[in-house]
mmJSON file of the N, C-alpha and C atoms, coordinates in Angstrom:
{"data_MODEL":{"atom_site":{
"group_PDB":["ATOM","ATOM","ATOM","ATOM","ATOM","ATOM","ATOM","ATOM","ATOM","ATOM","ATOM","ATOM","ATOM","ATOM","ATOM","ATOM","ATOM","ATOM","ATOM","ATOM","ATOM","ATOM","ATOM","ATOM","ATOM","ATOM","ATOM","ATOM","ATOM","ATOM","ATOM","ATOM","ATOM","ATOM","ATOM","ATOM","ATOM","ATOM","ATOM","ATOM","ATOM","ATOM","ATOM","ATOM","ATOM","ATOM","ATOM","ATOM","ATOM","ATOM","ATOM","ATOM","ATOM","ATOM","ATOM","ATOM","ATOM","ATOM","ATOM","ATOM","ATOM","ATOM","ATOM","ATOM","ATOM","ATOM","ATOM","ATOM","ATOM","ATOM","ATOM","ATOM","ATOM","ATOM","ATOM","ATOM","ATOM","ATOM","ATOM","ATOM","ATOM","ATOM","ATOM","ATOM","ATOM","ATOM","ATOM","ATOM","ATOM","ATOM","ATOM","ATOM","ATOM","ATOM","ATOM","ATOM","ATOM","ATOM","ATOM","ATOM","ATOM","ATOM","ATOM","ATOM","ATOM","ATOM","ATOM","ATOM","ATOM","ATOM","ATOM","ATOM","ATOM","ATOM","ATOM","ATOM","ATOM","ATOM","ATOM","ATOM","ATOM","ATOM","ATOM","ATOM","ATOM","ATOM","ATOM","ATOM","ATOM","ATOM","ATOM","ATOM","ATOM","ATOM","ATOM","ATOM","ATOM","ATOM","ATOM","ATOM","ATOM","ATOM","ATOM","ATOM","ATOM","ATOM","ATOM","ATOM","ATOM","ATOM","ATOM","ATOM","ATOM","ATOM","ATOM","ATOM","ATOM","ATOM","ATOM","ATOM","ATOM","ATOM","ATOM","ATOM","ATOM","ATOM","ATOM","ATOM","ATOM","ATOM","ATOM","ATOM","ATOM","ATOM","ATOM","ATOM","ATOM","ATOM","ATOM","ATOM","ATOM","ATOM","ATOM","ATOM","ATOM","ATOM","ATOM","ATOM","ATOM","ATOM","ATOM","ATOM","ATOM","ATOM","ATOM","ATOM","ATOM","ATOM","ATOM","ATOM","ATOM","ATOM","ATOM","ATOM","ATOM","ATOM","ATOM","ATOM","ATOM","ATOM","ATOM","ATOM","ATOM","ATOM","ATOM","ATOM","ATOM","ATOM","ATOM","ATOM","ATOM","ATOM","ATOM","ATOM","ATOM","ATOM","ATOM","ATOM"],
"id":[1,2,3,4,5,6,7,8,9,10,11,12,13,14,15,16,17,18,19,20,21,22,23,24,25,26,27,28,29,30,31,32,33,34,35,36,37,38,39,40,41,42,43,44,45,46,47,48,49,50,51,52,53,54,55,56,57,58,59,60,61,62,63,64,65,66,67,68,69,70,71,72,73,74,75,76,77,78,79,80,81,82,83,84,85,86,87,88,89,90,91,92,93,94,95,96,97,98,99,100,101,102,103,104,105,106,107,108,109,110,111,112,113,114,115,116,117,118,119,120,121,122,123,124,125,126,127,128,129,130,131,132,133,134,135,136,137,138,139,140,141,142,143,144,145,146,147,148,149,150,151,152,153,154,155,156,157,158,159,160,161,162,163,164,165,166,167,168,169,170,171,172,173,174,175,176,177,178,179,180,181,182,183,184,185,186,187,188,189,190,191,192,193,194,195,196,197,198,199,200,201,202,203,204,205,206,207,208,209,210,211,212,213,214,215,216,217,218,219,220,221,222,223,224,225,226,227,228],
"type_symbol":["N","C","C","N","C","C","N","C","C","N","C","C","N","C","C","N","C","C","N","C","C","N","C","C","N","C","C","N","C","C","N","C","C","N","C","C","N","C","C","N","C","C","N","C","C","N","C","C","N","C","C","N","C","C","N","C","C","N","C","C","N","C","C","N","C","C","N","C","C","N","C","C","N","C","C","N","C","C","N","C","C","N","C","C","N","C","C","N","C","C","N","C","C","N","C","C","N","C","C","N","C","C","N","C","C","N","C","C","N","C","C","N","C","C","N","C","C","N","C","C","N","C","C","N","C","C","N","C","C","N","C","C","N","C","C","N","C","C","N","C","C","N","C","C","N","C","C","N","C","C","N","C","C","N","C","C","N","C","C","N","C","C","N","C","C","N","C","C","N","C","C","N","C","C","N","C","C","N","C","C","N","C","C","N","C","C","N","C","C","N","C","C","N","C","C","N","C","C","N","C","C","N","C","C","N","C","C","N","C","C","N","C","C","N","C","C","N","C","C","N","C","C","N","C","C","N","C","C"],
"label_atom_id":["N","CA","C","N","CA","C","N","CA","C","N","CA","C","N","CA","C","N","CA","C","N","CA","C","N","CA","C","N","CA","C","N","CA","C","N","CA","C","N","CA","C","N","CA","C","N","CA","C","N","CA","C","N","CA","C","N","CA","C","N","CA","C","N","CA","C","N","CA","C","N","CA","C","N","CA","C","N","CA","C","N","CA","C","N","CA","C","N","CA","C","N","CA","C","N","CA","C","N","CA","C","N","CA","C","N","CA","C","N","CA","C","N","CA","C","N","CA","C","N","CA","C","N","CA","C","N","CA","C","N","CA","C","N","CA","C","N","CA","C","N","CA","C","N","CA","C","N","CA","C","N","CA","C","N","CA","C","N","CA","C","N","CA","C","N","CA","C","N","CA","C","N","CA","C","N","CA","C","N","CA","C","N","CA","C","N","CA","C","N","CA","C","N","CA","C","N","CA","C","N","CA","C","N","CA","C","N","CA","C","N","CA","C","N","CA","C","N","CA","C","N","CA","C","N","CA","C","N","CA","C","N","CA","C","N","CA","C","N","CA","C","N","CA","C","N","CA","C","N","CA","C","N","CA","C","N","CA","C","N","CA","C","N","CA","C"],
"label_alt_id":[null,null,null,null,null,null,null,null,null,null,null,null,null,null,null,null,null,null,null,null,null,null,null,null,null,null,null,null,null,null,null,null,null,null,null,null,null,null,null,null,null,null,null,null,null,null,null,null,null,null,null,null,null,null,null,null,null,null,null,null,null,null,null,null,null,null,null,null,null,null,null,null,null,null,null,null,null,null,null,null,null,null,null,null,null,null,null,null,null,null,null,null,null,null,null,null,null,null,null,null,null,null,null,null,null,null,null,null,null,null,null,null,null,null,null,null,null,null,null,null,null,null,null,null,null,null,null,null,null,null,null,null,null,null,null,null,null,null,null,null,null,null,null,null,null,null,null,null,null,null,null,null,null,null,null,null,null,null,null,null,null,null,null,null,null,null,null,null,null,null,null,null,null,null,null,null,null,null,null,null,null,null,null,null,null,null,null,null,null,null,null,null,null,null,null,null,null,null,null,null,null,null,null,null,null,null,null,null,null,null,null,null,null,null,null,null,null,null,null,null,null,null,null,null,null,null,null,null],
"label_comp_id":["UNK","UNK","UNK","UNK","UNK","UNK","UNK","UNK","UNK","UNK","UNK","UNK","UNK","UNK","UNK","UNK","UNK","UNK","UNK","UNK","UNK","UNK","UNK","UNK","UNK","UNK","UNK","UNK","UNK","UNK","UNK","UNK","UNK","UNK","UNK","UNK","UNK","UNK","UNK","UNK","UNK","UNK","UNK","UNK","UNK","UNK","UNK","UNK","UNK","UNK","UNK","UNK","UNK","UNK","UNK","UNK","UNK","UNK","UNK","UNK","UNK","UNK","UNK","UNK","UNK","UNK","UNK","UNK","UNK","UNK","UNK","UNK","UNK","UNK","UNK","UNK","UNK","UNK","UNK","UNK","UNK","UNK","UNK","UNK","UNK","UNK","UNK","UNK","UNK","UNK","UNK","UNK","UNK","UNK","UNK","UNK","UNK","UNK","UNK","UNK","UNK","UNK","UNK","UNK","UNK","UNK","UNK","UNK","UNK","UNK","UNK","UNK","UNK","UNK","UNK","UNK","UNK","UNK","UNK","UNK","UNK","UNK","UNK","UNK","UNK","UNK","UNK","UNK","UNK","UNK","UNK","UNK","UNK","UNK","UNK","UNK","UNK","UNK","UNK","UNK","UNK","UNK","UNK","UNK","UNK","UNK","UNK","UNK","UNK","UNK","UNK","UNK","UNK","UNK","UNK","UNK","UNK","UNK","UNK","UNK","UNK","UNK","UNK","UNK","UNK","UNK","UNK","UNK","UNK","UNK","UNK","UNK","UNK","UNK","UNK","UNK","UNK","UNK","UNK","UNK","UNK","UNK","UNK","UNK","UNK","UNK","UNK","UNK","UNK","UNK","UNK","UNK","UNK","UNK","UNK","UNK","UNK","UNK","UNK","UNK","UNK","UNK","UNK","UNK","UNK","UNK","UNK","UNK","UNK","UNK","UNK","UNK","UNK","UNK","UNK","UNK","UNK","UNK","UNK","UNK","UNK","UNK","UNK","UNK","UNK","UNK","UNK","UNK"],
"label_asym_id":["A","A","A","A","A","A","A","A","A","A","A","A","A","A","A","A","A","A","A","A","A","A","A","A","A","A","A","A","A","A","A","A","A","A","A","A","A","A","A","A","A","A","A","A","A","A","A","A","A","A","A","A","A","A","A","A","A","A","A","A","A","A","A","A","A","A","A","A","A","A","A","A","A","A","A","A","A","A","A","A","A","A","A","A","A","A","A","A","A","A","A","A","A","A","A","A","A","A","A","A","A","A","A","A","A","A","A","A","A","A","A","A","A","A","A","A","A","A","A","A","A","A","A","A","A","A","A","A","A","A","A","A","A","A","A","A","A","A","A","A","A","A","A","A","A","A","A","A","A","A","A","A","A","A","A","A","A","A","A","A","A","A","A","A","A","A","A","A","A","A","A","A","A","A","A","A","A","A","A","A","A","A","A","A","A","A","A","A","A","A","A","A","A","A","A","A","A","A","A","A","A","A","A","A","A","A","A","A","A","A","A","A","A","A","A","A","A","A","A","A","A","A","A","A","A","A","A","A"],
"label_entity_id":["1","1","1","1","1","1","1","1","1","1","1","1","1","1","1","1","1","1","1","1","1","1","1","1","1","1","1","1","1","1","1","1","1","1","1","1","1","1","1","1","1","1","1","1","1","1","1","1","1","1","1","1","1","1","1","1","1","1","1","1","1","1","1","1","1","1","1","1","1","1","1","1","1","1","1","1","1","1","1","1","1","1","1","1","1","1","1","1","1","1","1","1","1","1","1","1","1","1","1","1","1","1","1","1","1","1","1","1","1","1","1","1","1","1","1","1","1","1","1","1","1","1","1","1","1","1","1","1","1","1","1","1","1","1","1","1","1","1","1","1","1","1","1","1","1","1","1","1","1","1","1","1","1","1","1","1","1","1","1","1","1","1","1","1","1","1","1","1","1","1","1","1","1","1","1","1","1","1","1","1","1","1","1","1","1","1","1","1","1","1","1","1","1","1","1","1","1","1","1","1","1","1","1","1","1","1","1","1","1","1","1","1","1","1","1","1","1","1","1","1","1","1","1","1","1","1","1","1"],
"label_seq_id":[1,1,1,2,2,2,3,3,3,4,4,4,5,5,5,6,6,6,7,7,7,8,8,8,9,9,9,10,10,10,11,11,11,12,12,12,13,13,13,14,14,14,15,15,15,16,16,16,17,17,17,18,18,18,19,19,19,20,20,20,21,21,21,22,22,22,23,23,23,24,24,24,25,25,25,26,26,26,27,27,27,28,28,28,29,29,29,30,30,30,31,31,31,32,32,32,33,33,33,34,34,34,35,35,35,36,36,36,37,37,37,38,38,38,39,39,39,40,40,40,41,41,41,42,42,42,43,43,43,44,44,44,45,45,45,46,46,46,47,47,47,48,48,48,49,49,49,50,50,50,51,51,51,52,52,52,53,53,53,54,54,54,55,55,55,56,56,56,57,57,57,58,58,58,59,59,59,60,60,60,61,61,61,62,62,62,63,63,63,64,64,64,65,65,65,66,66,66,67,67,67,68,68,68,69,69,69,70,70,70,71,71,71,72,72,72,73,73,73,74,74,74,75,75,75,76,76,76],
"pdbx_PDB_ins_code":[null,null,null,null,null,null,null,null,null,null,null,null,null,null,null,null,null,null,null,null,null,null,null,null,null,null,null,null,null,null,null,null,null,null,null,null,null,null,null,null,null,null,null,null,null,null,null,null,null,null,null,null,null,null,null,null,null,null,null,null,null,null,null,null,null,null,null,null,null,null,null,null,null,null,null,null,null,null,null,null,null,null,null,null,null,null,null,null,null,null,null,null,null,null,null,null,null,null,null,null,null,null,null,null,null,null,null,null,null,null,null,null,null,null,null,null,null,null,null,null,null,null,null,null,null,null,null,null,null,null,null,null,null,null,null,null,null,null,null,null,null,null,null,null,null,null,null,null,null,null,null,null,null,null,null,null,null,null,null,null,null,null,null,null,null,null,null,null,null,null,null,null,null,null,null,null,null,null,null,null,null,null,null,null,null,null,null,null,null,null,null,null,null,null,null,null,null,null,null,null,null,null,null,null,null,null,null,null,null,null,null,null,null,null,null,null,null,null,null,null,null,null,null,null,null,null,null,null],
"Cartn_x":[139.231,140.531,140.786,141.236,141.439,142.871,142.428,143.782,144.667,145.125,146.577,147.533,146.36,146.526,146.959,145.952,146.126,147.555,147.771,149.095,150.34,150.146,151.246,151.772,150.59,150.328,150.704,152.005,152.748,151.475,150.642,149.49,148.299,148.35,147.041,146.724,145.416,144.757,145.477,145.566,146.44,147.359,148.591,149.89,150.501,149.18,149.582,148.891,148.341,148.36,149.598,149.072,150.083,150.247,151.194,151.921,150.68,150.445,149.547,147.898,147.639,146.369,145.0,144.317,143.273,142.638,142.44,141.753,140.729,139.621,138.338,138.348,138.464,138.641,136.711,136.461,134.979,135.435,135.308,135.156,134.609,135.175,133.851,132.642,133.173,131.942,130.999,131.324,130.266,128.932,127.39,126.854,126.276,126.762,126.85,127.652,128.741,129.694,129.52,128.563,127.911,127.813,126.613,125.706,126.722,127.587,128.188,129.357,129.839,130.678,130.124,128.815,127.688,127.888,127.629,126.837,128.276,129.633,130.891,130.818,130.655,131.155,129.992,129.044,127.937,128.135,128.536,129.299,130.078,130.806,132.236,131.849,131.114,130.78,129.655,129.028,127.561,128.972,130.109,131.189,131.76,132.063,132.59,133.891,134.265,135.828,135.618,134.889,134.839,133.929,134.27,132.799,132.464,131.247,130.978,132.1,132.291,133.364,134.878,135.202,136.629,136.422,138.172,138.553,138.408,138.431,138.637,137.17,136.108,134.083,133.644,134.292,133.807,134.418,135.657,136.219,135.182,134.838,134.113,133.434,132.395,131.061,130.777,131.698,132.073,132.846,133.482,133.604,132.385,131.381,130.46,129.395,129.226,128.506,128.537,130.721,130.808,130.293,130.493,130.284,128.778,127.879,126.188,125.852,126.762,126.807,127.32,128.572,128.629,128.244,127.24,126.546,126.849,128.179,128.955,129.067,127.74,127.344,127.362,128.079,127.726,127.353,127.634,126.905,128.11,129.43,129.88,129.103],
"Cartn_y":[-25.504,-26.118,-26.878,-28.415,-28.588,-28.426,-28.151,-27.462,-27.95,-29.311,-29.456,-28.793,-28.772,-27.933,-26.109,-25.871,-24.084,-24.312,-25.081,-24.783,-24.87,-26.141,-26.422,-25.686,-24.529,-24.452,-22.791,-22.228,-21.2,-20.17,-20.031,-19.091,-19.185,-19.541,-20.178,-18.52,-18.544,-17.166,-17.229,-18.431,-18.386,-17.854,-17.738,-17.861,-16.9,-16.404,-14.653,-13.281,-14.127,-13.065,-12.463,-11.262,-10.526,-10.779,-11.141,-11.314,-10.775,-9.464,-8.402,-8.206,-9.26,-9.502,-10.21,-9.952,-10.572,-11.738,-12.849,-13.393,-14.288,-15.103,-15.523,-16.76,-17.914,-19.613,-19.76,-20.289,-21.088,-22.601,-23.653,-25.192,-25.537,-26.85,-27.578,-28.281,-28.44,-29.418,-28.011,-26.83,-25.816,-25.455,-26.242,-26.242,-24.868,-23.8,-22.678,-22.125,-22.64,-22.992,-22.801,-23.502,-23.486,-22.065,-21.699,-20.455,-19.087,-18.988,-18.387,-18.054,-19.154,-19.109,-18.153,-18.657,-18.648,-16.971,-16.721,-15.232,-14.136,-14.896,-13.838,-13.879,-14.882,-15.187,-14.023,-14.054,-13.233,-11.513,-11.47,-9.853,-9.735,-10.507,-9.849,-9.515,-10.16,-10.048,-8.541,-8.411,-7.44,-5.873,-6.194,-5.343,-4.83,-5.907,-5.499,-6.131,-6.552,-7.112,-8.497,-9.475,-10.524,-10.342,-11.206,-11.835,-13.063,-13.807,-15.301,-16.544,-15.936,-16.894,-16.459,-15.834,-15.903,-17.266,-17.762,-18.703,-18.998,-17.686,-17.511,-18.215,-17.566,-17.583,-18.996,-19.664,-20.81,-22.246,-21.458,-22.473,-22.615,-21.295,-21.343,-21.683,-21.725,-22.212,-23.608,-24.154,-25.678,-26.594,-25.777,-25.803,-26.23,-24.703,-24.519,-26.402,-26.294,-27.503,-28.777,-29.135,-30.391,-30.231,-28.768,-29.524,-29.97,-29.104,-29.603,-31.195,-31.78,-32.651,-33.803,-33.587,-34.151,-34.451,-33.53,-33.073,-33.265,-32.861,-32.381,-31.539,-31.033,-29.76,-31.142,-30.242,-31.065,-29.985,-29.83,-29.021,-27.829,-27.243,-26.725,-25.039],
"Cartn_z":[-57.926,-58.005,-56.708,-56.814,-55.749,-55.212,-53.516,-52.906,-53.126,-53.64,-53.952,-55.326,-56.252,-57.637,-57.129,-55.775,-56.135,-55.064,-54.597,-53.773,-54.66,-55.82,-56.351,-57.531,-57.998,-59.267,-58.914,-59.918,-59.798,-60.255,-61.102,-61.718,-61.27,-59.596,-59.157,-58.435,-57.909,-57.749,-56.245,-55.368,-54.224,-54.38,-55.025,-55.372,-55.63,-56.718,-57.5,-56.448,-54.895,-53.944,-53.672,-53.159,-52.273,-50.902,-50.171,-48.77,-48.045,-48.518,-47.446,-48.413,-49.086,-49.538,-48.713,-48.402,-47.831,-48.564,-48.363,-48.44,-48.247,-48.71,-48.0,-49.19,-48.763,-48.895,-49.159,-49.892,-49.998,-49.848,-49.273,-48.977,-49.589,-50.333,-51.378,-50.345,-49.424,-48.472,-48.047,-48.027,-47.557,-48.321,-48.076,-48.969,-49.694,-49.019,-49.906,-50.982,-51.051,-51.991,-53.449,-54.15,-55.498,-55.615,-55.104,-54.916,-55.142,-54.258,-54.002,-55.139,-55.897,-56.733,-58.021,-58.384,-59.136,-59.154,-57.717,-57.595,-58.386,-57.408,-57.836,-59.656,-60.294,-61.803,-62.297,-61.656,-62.266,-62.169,-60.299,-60.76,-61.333,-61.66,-62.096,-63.68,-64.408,-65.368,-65.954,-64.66,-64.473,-64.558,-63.566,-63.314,-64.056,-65.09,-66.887,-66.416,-65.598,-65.311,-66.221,-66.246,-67.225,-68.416,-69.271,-69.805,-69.826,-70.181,-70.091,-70.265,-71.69,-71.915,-71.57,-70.479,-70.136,-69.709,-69.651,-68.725,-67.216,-66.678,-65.318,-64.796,-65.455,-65.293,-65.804,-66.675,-67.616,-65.914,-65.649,-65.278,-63.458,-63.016,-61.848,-62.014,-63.05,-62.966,-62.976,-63.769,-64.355,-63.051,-61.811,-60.528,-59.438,-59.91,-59.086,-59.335,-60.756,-61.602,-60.637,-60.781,-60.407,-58.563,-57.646,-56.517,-56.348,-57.063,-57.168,-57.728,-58.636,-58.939,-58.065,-57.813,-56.487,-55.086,-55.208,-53.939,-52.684,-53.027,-51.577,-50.283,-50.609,-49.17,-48.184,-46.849,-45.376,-44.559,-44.035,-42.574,-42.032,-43.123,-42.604,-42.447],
"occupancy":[1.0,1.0,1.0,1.0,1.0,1.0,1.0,1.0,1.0,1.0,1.0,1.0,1.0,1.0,1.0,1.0,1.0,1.0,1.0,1.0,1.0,1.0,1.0,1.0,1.0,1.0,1.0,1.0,1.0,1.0,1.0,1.0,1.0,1.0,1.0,1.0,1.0,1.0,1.0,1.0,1.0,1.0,1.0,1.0,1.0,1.0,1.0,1.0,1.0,1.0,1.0,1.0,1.0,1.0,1.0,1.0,1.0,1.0,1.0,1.0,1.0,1.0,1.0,1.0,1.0,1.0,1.0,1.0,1.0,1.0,1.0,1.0,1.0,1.0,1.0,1.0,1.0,1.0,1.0,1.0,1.0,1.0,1.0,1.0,1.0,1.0,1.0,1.0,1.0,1.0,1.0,1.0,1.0,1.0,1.0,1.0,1.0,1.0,1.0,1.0,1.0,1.0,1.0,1.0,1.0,1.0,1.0,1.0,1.0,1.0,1.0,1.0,1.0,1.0,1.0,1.0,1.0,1.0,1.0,1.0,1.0,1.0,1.0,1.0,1.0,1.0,1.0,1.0,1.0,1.0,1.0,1.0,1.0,1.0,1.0,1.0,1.0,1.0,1.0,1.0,1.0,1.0,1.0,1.0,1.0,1.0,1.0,1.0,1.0,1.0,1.0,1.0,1.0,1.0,1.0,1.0,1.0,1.0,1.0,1.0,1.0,1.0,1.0,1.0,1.0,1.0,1.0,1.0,1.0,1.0,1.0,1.0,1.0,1.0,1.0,1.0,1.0,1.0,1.0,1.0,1.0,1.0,1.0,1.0,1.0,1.0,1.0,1.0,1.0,1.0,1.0,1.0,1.0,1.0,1.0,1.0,1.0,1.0,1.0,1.0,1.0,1.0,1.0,1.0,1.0,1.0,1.0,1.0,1.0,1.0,1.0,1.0,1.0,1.0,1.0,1.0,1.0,1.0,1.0,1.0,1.0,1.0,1.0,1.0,1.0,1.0,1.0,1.0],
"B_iso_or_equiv":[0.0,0.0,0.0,0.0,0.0,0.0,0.0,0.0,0.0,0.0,0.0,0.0,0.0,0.0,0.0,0.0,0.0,0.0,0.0,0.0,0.0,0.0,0.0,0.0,0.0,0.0,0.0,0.0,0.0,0.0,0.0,0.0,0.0,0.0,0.0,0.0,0.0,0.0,0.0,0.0,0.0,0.0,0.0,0.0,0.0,0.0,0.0,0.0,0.0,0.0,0.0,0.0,0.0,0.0,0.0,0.0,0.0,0.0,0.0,0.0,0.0,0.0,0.0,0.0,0.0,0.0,0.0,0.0,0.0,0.0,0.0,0.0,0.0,0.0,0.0,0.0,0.0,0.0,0.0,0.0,0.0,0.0,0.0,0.0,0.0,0.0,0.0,0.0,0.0,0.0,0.0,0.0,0.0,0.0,0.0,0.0,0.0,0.0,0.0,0.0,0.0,0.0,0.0,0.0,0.0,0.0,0.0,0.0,0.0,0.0,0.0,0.0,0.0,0.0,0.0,0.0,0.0,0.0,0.0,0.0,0.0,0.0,0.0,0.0,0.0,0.0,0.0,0.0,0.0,0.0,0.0,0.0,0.0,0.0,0.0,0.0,0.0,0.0,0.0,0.0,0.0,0.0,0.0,0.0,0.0,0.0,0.0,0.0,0.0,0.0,0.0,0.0,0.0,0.0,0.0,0.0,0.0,0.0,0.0,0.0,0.0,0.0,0.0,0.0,0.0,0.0,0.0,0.0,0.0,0.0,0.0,0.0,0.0,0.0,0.0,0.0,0.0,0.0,0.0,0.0,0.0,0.0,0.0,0.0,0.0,0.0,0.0,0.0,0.0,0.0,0.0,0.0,0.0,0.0,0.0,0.0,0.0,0.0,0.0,0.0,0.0,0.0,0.0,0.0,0.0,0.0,0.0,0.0,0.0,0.0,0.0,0.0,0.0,0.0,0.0,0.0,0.0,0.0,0.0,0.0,0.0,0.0,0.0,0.0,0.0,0.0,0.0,0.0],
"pdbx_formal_charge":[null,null,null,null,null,null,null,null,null,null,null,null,null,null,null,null,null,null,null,null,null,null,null,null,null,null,null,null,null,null,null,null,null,null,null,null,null,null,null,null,null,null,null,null,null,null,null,null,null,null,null,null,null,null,null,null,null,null,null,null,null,null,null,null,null,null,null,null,null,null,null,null,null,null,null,null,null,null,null,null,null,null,null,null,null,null,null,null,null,null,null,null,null,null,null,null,null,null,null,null,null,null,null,null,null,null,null,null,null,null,null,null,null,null,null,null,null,null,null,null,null,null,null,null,null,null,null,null,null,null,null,null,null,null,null,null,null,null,null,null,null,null,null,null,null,null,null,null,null,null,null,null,null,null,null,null,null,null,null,null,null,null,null,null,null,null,null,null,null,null,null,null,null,null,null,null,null,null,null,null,null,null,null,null,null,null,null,null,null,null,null,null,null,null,null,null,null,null,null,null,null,null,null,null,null,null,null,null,null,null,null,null,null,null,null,null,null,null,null,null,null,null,null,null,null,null,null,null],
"auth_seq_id":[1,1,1,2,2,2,3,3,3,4,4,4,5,5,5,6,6,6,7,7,7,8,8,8,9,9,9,10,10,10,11,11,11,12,12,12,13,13,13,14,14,14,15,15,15,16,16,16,17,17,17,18,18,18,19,19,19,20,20,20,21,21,21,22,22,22,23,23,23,24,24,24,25,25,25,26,26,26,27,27,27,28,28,28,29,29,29,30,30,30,31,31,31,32,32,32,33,33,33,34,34,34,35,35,35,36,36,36,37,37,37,38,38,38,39,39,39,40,40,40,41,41,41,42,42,42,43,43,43,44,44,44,45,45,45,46,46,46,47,47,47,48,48,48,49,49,49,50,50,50,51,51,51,52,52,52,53,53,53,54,54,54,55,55,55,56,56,56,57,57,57,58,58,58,59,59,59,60,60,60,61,61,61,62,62,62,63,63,63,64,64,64,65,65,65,66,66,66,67,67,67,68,68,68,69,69,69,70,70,70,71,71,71,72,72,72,73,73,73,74,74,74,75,75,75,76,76,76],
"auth_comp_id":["UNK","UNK","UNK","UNK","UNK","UNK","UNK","UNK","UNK","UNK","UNK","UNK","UNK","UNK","UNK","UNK","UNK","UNK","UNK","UNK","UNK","UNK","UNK","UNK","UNK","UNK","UNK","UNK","UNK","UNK","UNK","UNK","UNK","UNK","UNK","UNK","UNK","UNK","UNK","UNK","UNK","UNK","UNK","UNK","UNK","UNK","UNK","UNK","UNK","UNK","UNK","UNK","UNK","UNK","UNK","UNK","UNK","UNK","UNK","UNK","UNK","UNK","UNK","UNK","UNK","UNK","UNK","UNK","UNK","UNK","UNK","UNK","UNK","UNK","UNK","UNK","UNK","UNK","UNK","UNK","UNK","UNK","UNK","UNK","UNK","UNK","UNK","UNK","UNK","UNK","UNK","UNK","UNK","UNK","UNK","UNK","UNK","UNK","UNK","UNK","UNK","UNK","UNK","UNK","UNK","UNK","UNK","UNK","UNK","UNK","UNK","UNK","UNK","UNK","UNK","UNK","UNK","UNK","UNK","UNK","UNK","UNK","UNK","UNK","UNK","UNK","UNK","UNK","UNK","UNK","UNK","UNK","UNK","UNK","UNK","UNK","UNK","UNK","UNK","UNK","UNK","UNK","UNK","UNK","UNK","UNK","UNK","UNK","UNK","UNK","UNK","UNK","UNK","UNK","UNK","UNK","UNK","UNK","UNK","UNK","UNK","UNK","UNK","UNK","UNK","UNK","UNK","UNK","UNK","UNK","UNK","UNK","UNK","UNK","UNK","UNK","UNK","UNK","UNK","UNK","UNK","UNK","UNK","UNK","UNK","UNK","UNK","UNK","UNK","UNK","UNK","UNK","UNK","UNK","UNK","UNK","UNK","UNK","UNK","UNK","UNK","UNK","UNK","UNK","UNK","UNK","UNK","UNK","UNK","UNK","UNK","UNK","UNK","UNK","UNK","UNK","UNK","UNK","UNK","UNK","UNK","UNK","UNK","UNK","UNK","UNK","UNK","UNK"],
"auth_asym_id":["A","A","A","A","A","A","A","A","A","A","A","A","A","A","A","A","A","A","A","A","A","A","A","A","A","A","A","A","A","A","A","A","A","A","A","A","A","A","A","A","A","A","A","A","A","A","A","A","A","A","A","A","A","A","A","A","A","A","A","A","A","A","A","A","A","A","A","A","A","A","A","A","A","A","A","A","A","A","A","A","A","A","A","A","A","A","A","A","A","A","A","A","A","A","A","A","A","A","A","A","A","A","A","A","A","A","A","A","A","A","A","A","A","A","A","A","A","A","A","A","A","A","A","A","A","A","A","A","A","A","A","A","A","A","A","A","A","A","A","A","A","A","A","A","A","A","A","A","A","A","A","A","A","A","A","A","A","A","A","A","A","A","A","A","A","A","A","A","A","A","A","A","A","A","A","A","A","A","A","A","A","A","A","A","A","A","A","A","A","A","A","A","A","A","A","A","A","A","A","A","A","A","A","A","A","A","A","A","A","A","A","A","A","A","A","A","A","A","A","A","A","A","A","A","A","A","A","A"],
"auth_atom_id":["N","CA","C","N","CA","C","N","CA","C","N","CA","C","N","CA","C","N","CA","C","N","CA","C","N","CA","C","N","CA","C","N","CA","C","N","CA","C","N","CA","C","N","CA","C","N","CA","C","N","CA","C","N","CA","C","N","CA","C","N","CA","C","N","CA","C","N","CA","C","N","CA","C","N","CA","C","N","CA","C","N","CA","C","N","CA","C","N","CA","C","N","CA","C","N","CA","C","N","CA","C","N","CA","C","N","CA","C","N","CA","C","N","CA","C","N","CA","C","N","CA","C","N","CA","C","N","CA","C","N","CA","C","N","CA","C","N","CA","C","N","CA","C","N","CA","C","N","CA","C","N","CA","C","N","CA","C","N","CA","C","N","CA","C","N","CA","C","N","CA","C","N","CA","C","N","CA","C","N","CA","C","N","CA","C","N","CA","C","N","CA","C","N","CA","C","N","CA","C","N","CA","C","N","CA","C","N","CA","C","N","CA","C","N","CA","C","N","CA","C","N","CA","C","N","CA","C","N","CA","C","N","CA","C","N","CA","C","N","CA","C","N","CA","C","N","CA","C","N","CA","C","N","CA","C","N","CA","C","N","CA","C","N","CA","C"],
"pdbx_PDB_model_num":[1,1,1,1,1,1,1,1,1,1,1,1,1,1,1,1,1,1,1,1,1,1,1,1,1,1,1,1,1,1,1,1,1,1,1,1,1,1,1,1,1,1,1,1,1,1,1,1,1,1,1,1,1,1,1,1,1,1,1,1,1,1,1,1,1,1,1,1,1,1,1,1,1,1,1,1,1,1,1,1,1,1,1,1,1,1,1,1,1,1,1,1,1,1,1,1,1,1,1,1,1,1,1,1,1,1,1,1,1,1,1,1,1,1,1,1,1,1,1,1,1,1,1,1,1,1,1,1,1,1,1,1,1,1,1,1,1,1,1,1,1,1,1,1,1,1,1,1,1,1,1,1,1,1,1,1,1,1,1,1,1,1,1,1,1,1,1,1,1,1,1,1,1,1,1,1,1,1,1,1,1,1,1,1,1,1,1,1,1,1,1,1,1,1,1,1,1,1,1,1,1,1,1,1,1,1,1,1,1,1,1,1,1,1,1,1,1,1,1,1,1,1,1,1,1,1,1,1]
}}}
């Protein structure tokens, strides 16, 4: 999602944190990024918390897709 969508967007995974939630940002320019997205959609699924075709997994991967496609890794 890009950051202007998860800021603006009331049901965004930003949004529906908690005040006192931790969280950890992936960068589309970070060329680990893909990989990484890839790996979470895959536990979560291995976890039993998703399956393939949720929304949540369809929509990361299809995320993960466009930044490989774009081939937007830089050097962060």
């Amino acid at each position: 999602m890009l950051k202007r969508e998860e800021l603006t967007s009331r049901n965004s995974c930003l949004n529906r944190a908690a005040d006192d939630e931790y969280l950890f940002v992936l960068r589309g320019h970070d060329i680990a990024t893909p990989a990484t997205i890839r790996f979470w959609a895959a536990e979560r699924i291995r976890i039993g918390k998703n399956k393939p075709t949720d929304d949540q997994i369809v929509s990361a991967v299809r995320d993960a897709d466009m930044l490989d496609r774009e081939n937007r890794g830089g050097d962060l």
